[in-house]
N, C-alpha and C positions, 0 to 999 in steps of 0.2 A: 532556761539557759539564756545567756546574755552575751553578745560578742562582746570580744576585748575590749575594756574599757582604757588601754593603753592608745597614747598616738604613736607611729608610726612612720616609717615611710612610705612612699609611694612605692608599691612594687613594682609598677612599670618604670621607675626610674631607676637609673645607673646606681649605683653607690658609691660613693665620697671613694676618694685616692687613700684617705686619713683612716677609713671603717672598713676592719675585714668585712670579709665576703657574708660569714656567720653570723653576725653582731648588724647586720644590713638593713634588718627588720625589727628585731628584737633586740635590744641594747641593754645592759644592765647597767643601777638597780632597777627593782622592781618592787611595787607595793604590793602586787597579786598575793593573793593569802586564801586559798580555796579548801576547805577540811578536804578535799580527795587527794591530794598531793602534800600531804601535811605531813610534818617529821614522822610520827606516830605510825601513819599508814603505811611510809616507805619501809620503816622501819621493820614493820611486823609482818608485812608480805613477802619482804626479803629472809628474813629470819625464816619465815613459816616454809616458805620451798626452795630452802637451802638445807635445811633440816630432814624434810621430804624428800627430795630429791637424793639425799646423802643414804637417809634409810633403805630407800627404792633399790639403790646402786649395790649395796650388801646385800639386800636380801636377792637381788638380779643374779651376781655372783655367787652364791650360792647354790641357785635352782640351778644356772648352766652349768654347772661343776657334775651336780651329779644327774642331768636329763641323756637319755640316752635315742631321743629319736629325732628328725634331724632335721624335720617342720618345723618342731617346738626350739631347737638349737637358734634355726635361724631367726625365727619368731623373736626368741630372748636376745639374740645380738641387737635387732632393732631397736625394740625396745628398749633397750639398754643404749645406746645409743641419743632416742631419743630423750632418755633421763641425763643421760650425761649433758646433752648438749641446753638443755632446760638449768641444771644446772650449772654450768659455764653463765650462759647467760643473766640468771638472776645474780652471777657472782659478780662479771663486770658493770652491765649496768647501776645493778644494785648498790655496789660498792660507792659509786660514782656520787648518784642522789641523795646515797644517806650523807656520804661526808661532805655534802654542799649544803644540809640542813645543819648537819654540826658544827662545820664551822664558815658558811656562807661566805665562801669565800669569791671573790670578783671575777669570772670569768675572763676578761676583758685587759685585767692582768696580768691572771694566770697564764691564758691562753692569747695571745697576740696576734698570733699565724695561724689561729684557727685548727692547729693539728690536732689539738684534745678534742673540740666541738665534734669532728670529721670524724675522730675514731670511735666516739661514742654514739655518732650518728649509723655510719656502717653497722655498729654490736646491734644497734637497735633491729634493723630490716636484715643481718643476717640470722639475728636469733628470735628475729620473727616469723621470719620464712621458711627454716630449717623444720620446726615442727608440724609446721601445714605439708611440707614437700616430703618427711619423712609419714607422716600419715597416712599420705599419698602411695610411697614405697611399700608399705607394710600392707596396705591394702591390696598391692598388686601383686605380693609373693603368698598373702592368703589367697586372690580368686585364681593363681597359676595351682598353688599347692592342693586347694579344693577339686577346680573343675579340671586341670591338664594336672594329677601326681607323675606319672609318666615321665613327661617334660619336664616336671620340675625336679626328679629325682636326678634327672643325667645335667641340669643347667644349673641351681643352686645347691651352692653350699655353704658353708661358714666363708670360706673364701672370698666367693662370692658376694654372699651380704656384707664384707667388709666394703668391700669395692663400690657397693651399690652406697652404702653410705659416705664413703669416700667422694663420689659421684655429689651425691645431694649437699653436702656440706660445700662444693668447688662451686656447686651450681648457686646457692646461696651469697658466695662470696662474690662471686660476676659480679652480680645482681650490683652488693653492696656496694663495690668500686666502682658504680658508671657514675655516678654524681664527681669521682675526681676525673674522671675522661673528661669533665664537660656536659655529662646529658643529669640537667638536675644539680643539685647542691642542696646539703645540710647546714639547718639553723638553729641558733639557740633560740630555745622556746621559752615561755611563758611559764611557770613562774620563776625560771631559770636554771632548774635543778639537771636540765637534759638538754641533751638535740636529737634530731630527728629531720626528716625529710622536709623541702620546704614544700609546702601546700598552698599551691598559687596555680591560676590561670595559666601561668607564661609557658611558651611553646615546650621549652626543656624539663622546665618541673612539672609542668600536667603531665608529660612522654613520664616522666620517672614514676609517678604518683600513680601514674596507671597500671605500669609495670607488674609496679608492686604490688596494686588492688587485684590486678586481673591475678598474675602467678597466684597467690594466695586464695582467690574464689576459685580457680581452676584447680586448685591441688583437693579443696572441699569437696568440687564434683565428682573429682575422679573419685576421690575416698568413698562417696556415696553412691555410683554407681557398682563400682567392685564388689561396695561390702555386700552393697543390697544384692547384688546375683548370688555372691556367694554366700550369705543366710540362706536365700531360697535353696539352693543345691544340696547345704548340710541338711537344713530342716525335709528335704525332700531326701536323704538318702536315712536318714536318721528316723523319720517318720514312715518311708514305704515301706510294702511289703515284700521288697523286691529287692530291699537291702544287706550287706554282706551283715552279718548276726558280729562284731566285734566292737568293744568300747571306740568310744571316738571324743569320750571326755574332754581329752586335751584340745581337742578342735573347736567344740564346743564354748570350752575356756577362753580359746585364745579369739576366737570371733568376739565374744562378749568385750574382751577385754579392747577389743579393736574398734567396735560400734561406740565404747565408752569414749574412749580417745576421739572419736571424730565428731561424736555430740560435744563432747568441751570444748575441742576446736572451735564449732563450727559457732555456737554461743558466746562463745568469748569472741573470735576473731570477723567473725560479719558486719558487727558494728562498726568495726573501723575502718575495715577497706573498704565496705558502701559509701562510708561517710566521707573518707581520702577522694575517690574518685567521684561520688558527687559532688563536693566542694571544686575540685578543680573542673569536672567539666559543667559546671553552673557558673563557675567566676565569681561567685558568693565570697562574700568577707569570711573568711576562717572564722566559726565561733569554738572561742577556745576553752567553754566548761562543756561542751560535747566532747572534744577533743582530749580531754584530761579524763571526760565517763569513759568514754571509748578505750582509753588507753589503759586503764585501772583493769577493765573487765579484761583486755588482751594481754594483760599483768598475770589474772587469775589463771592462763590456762598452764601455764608453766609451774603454778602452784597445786594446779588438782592434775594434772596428767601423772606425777608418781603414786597419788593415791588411787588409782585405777588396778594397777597392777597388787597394790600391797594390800586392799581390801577387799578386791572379784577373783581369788585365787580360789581354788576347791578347797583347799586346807585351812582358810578362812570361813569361805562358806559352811564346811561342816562342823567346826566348831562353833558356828553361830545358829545352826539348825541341827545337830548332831542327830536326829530321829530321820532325818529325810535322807533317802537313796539319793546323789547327783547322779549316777550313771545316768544313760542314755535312756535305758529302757523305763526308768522310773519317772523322767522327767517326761517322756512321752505318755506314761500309761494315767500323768495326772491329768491329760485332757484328749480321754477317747477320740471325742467327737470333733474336735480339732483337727484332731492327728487326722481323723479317716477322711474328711473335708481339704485340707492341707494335702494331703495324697491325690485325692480328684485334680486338684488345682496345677500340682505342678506335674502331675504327668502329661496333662493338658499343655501347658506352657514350656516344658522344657524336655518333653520327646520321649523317649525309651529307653536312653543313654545312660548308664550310671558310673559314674567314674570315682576309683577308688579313691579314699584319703591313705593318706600317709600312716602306713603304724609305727609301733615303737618296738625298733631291734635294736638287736645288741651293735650291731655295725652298723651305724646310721650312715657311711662314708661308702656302701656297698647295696646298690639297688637293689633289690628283688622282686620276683616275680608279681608281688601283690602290690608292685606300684603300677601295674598293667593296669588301664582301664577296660572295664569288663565289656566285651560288644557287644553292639543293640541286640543281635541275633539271640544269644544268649539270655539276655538280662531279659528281653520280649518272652524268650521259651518257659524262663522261671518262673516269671509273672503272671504267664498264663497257668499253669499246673500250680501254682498258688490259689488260683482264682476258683 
C-alpha cells in the first residue's frame, strides 16, 4: 500500500473563505481508480446484503410470531434489530456510492454547503457503531439471562429491549452529531464516492477519531468478556452433573449465534479503528489503499451479520446433518472426556452456584418459579449424593 498520490492541503492550515469545510482536503475530480472501490464492488456488496439483510428480516418475523419463551423473544427483537439497522445502513450509504459510480456526478456542485457530504458522513459512524454497540447489548442481556434468570425475568422484556435499543441507536447518533458541534468534521474522501470522518492529527479530529476507535473496541470487549462468562456458565450447567435434566437448545443456539456476530464484528471492524486511531495519534500521512482495505472489510460485516442467524438455526443445522441429535444431551455425550474435564474446570472457577436458564412457557410475560436460581446449599447437597 502507497499513500495518496494526490496533493493536497496542508491540514494544519485554515481553509480558503472560497472551499467548504469538506472539499478542504480532498477536492474533486479525482484520477484515484483502486479495483476495491470500483463500481462492480460497490455494487455487488450492496446488492449481496440488501438482499440478506431483507431475507434475515422475514425469516426474523416469522420465528418471533410463533416463539413463545421470552429470552428467545428478547434475543430475536435484537437481533432483529440489529438486521434492520445493517440494513438501513447498506441502503443509504450504498445508495449514495453506487449512484456516484453511475453517474459521477461533482460533488462540489452538487453539494456546496457541504450538507450531503455531513449527512453521509454521520450514516457512516452511525451505522458503524450501531452494530458494535448493539453486539455489546445482546451480549449483556445473554450473560443477565444465563447467570442472574431471576433478575432478568422481573427487569427484561419485549418492552424493555425496545428501549434498550432505542437507547443504542440515540447513543450512536450523539456520537454522529459532535463533528457539527464543532468537535471533528467530515470530508470527502478519496476516490470520491463517500465521506467520512476526517483522519488528521489536529486537536478536534484526533478527540473525534478516538471517540470513535475507542467506543467501537470498547463495545468488542465488552461483547467478549460477557460472551466468554457466559459460554463457560451454559457449558458448565449443560455439562455438569449437577444440572437441572431439561433442553436448553434454544440457549445453546442463541449463544452460538451471538459468538458468530461478535467474531464478524470483531474481524471486520479492528482493522479500522486501530488503524483511525493509530494514524491520528502518530500524525502519520493518511495512507488511503489501507483505508479503502480497511473499510471494504468493515463493509463485510453488515453483509455476513444476517447470514449468522439464517444459516446457525437448529432447523438449518438438522436438515444439513439430519442423523445427529442437537439436543443437549447429544451434543455432550459426543465428547465424554471433555465434558468430565470441563466439569472439574468450572466448578473449580466458578463455585457451587448454578443459576437456572430461562425455559419456554406458554406465558413468557409471567415469571415462575423455575427462574429462581437454585442455592449453593442445595445444588452443593445434589452434587454430593450425585457423587
Amino acid at each position: 500500500m502507497v499513500s495518496s498520490p494526490f496533493p493536497h492541503m496542508d491540514q494544519t492550515s485554515a481553509p480558503s473563505n472560497a472551499t467548504p469545510l469538506c472539499f478542504s482536503i480532498n477536492s474533486p475530480p479525482f484520477g484515484y481508480n483502486h479495483t476495491i472501490m470500483s463500481a462492480y464492488y460497490s455494487a455487488v456488496f450492496s446488492g449481496l446484503g440488501l438482499s440478506s439483510n431483507l431475507f434475515a428480516m422475514v425469516v426474523l418475523a416469522k420465528t418471533f410470531h410463533h416463539t413463545k419463551s421470552r429470552s428467545r423473544s428478547s434475543f430475536l427483537l435484537f437481533l432483529g434489530g440489529l438486521v434492520f439497522t445493517d440494513f438501513m445502513g447498506l441502503l443509504v450509504t450504498g445508495s449514495i456510492v453506487v449512484s456516484f459510480h453511475i453517474t459521477h456526478f461533482n460533488w462540489r456542485q452538487l453539494d456546496p454547503h457541504c450538507h450531503f457530504c455531513n449527512f453521509m458522513g454521520m450514516s457512516m459512524v452511525f451505522y458503524g457503531l450501531c452494530p458494535l454497540l448493539l453486539a455489546a447489548a445482546m451480549a449483556m442481556e445473554r450473560f443477565v439471562g444465563i447467570n442472574r434468570p431471576f433478575a432478568r425475568s422481573m427487569a427484561m422484556s419485549n418492552s424493555r429491549a425496545c428501549s434498550t435499543l432505542a437507547v443504542v441507536w440515540v447513543t450512536a447518533g450523539c456520537i454522529s452529531l459532535l463533528p457539527l458541534a464543532g468537535l471533528g468534521s467530515y470530508h470527502l474522501q478519496i476516490p470520491g464516492s463517500w465521506c467520512f470522518l476526517n483522519i488528521s492529527s489536529k486537536p478536534l479530529d484526533m478527540t473525534f477519531g478516538l471517540i470513535f476507535s475507542l467506543v467501537g473496541l470498547l463495545s468488542l470487549a465488552v461483547s467478549f468478556l460477557l460472551n466468554t462468562v457466559s459460554v463457560v456458565t451454559l457449558l458448565r450447567v449443560c455439562c455438569g452433573q449437577d444440572s437441572v435434566q431439561r433442553r436448553r437448545d434454544h440457549e445453546v443456539e442463541m449463544m452460538v449465534q451471538l459468538i458468530l456476530i461478535m467474531a464478524i464484528a470483531s474481524v471486520c471492524w479492528c482493522p479500522l479503528l486501530v488503524f483511525i486511531a493509530k494514524t491520528v495519534l502518530s500524525g502519520s500521512e493518511l495512507n488511503v489503499g489501507s483505508l479503502l482495505l480497511w473499510l471494504r472489510f468493515a463493509t463485510g460485516n453488515q453483509v455476513l451479520d444476517p447470514w449468522v442467524y439464517i444459516l446457525f438455526r437448529r432447523a438449518i443445522l438438522k436438515r444439513v446433518a439430519p442423523r445427529l441429535d442437537w439436543s443437549r444431551d447429544s451434543i455432550v455425550s459426543f465428547y465424554p472426556a471433555i465434558s468430565t474435564s470441563f466439569r472439574k474446570l468450572t466448578r473449580a472457577s466458578l463455585g457451587g452456584t448454578i443459576d437456572h436458564l430461562d425455559p419456554v412457557r406458554p406465558n413468557p410475560d409471567k415469571p415462575t418459579q423455575e427462574d429462581t436460581p437454585l442455592p449453593v446449599l442445595g445444588a452443593t447437597a445434589t452434587s454430593s449424593s450425585k457423587d
